[in-house]
C-alpha positions in Angstrom: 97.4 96.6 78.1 98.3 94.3 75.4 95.5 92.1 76.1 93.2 94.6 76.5 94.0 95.8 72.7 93.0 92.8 71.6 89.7 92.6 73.5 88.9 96.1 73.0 86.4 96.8 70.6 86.1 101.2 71.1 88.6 102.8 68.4 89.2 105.7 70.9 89.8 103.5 73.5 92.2 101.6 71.5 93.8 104.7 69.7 94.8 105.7 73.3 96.4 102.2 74.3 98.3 102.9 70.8 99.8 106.0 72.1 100.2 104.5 75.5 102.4 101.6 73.8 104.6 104.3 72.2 105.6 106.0 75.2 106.7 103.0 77.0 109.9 101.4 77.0 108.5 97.8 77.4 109.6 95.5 74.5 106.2 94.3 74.3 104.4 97.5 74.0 106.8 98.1 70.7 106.2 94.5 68.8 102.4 95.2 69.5 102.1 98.6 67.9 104.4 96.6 65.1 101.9 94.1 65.3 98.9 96.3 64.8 100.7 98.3 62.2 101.2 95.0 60.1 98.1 93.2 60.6 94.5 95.0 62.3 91.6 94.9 60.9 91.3 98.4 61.1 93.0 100.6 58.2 93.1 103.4 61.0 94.4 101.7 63.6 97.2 100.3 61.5 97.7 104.4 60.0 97.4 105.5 64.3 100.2 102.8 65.0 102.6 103.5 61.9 102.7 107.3 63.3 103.2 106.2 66.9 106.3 103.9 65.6 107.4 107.1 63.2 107.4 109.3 66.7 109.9 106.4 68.5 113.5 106.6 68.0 113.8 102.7 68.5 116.2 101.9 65.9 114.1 98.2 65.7 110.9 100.6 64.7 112.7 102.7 62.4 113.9 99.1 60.8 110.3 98.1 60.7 108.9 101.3 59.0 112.2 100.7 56.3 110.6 97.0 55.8 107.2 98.1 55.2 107.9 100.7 52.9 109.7 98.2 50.6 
C-alpha cells in the first residue's frame, strides 16, 4: 500500500490509504503517514496524515507530532 501512495494520483483514493496506514500495526505504514505528514506535496494530505498520527497512541507518533510542533 505504500507504493501505491506514492503512485496514486486521486486525493480520495489516497486519503483512504492514509486512514488505512493508521489502523495498522505495520512499522512501515506509521513512518509513511510520518513521511507524508513531513513532506507531500499536498497541504491536505499532510493536514489528513497529522490527524491519523493524532488518533494513534504509538508513543513514536506522539514523539513525532511533539517534533513538529517545535
Amino acid at each position: 500500500l505504500v507504493k501505491l501512495y506514492d503512485t496514486e494520483r486521486d486525493e480520495d483514493v489516497k486519503g483512504g490509504l492514509l486512514h488505512a496506514f493508521s489502523q495498522s500495526k505495520q512499522e512501515r505504514a506509521l513512518l509513511k503517514l510520518m513521511d507524508v505528514a513531513r513532506n507531500d506535496a499536498s497541504r491536505e494530505m499532510r493536514k489528513q496524515a497529522i490527524h491519523w498520527l493524532g488518533q494513534t497512541r504509538d508513543p513514536r507518533a506522539l514523539k513525532f507530532l511533539q517534533d513538529l510542533l517545535r
